[in-house]
C-alpha positions in Angstrom: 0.0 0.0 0.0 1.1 3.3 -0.6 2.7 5.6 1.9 0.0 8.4 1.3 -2.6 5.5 1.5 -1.4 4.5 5.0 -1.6 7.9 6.3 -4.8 8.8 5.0 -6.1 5.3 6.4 -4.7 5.7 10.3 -6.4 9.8 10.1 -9.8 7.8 9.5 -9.0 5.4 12.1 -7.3 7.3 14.8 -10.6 9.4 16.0 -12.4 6.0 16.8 -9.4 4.1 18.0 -9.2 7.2 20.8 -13.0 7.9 21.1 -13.0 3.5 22.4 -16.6 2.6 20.8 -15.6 0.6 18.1 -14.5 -3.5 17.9 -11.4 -4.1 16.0 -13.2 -6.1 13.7 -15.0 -3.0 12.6 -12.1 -1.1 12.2 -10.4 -4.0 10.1 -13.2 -4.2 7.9 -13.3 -0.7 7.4 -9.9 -0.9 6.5 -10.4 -3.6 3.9 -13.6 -1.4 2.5 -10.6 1.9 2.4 -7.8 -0.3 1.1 -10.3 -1.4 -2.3 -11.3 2.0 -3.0 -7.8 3.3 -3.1 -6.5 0.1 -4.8 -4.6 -0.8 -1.9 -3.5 -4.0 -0.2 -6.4 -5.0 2.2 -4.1 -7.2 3.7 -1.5 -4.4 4.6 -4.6 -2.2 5.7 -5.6 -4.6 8.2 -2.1 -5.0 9.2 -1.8 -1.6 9.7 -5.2 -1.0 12.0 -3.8 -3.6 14.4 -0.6 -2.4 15.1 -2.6 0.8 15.8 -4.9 -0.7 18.0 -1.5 -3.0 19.5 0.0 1.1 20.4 -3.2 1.9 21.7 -4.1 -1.1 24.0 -0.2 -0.8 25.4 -1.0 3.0 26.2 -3.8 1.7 27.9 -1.8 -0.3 30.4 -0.3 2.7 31.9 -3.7 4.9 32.5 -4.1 5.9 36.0 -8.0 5.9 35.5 -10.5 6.0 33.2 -10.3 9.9 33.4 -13.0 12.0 31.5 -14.7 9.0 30.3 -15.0 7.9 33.5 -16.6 11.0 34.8 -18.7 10.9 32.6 -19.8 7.4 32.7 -20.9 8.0 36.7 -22.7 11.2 35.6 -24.9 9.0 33.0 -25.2 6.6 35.5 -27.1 9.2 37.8 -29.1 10.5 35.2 -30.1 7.4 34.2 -31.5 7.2 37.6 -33.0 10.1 37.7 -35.5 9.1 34.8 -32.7 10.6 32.2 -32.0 8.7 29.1 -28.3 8.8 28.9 -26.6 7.6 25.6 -22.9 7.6 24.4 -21.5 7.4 20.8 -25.4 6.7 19.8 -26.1 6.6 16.4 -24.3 7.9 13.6 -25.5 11.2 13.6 -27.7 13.8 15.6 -30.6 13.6 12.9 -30.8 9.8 13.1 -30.0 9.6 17.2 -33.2 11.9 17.7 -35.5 9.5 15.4 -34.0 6.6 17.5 -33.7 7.8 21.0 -37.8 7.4 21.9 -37.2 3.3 21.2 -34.3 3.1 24.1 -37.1 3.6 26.5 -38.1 1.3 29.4 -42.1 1.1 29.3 -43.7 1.6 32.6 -47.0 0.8 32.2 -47.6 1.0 35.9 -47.6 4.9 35.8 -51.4 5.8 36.5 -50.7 9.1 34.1 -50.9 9.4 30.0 -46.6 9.0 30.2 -46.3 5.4 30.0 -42.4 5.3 30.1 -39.5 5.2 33.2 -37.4 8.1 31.8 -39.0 11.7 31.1 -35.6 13.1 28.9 -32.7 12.3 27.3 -29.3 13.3 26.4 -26.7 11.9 24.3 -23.8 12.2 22.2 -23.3 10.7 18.7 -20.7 8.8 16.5 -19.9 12.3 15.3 -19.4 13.7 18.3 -17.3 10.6 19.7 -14.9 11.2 16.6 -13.9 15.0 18.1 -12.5 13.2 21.2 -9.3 13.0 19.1 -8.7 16.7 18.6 -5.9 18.8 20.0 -8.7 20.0 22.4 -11.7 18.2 23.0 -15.0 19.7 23.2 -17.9 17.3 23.3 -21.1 18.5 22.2 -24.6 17.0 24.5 -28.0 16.9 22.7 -30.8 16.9 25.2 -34.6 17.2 25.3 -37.3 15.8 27.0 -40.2 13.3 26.5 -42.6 14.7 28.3 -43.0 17.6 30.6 -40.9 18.3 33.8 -42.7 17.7 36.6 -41.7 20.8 38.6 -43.8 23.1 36.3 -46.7 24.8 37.5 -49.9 22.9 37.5 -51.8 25.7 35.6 -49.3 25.0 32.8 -50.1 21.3 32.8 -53.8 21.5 33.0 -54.0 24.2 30.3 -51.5 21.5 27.8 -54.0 18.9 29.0 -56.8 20.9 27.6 -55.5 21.4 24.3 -53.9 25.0 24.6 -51.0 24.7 22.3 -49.6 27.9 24.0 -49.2 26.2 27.3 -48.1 23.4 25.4 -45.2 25.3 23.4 -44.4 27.2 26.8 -43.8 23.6 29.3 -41.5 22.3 26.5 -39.5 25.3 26.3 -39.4 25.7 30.5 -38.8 21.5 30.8 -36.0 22.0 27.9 -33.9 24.9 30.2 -34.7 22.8 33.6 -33.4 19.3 32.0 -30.5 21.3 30.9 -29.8 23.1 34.2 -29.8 19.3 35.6 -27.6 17.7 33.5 -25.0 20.4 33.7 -25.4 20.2 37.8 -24.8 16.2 37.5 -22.1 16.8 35.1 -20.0 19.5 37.1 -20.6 16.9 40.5 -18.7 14.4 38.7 -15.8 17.2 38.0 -16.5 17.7 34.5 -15.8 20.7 32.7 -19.4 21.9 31.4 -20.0 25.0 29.3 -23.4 26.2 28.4 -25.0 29.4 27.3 -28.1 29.2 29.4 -30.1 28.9 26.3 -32.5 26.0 25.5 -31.4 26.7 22.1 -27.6 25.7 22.6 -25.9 22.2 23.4 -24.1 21.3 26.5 -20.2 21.1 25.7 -17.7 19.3 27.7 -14.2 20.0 27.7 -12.0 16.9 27.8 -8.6 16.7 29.3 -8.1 13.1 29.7 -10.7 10.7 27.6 -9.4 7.1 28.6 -12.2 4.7 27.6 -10.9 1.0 27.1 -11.0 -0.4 24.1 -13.7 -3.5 23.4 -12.3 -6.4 25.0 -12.1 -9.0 21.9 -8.7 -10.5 20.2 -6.9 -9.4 17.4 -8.4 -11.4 14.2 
C-alpha cells in the first residue's frame, strides 16, 4: 500500500481508535472497505489498523484511570437514575439519534398518568461527536430534550396542555427544555466535568476533555 494510503487510512482510524466505541473487527473491515477503493492491499490495511490498535491497547496499560470518560460514565449513571436517558456514541448522527432515541425507553405501564415510560428526557452524544474526542482539544457537544414535561412546572401550565392550549403546550417544553439542561449540567459538574453552556435551550451542553481514557472493546486481534 502506498505511503499516502497508509496515512490517509490511520487519520480515518485514529478518531475512533481514541473515542474507544468501536470492535477491532469493525475497524479492520473498514480498513479492507478503504484499502479497495484506493486500490490498496487490504491485507497491509488490516495490518496496519492492528498495530494501531496493539499502540493503543499498550497505552492503555499505563492509565491511572478512566479519566474523563469515567466521569462521565458515573454522571450518566445518575441521570439514568433520575428518569434521564443517557446515551454515548449513539447513532451515527444527531438527525438519526433523535428519530432513535424514543425506542431506548423502558415502558412503565404502571404509571397511572398518559406518560407510559420510566425516563421523562434524554441526552446523548453521537458517532460524530465521539470522533472530536481526538482533537488537539476536546469539546464534546450533548444533545438533550425531553419526552414529556418536567414535573416541577406549575400545574396551571399542565392542566392548560392537557386541555389542548398549544400555548401552554409550546411554553412547558420550552421551560422543561432549560430545567433538564440546568440538571444535567449540575450532575455533570458533581462528577468534576468541565461543562459550558450558554443558558439557552437553544444551545448544546459542551464538555471540555482533558483526559478521555475509555478502554478499548475487550475481543482478540483477528
Amino acid at each position: 500500500m502506498r505511503a499516502a494510503n497508509l496515512t490517509d487510512l490511520r487519520q480515518m482510524i485514529m478518531p475512533r481508535l481514541v473515542a474507544g466505541f468501536s470492535e477491532l473487527g469493525d475497524l479492520e473491515s473498514d480498513a479492507r472497505d478503504w484499502a479497495e477503493d484506493t486500490d490498496g492491499s487490504p491485507d497491509d490495511a488490516v495490518a496496519a489498523v492492528q498495530d494501531m490498535w496493539a499502540v493503543r491497547a499498550a497505552e492503555e496499560r499505563d492509565w491511572p484511570d478512566a479519566g474523563d470518560y469515567g466521569r462521565l460514565r458515573a454522571a450518566f449513571d445518575d441521570l439514568d437514575g433520575i428518569g434521564v436517558l443517557a446515551r454515548m456514541n449513539f447513532a451515527c448522527c444527531a438527525r438519526c439519534a433523535n428519530a432513535r432515541i424514543d425506542e431506548e425507553r423502558t415502558p412503565a405501564p404502571e404509571r397511572a398518568d398518559w406518560y407510559k415510560f420510566r425516563e421523562w428526557a434524554y441526552v446523548f452524544f453521537d458517532e460524530q461527536d465521539a470522533e472530536h474526542l481526538a482533537d488537539d482539544e476536546p469539546r464534546l457537544h450533548l444533545t438533550y430534550n425531553g419526552f414529556r414535561p418536567h414535573e416541577s412546572l406549575p400545574a396551571a401550565v399542565l392542566d392548560a396542555m392537557s386541555d389542548g392550549d398549544a400555548d401552554a403546550e409550546h411554553l412547558a417544553y420550552e421551560q422543561t427544555e432549560t430545567l433538564l439542561a440546568e440538571q444535567i449540567v449540575e450532575v455533570l459538574r458533581k462528577h468534576d466535568l468541565d461543562v459550558e453552556w450558554s443558558g439557552s435551550r437553544f444551545d448544546p451542553l459542551v464538555v471540555r476533555i482533558t483526559a478521555w481514557r475509555k478502554p478499548l472493546p475487550q475481543n482478540a486481534m483477528s
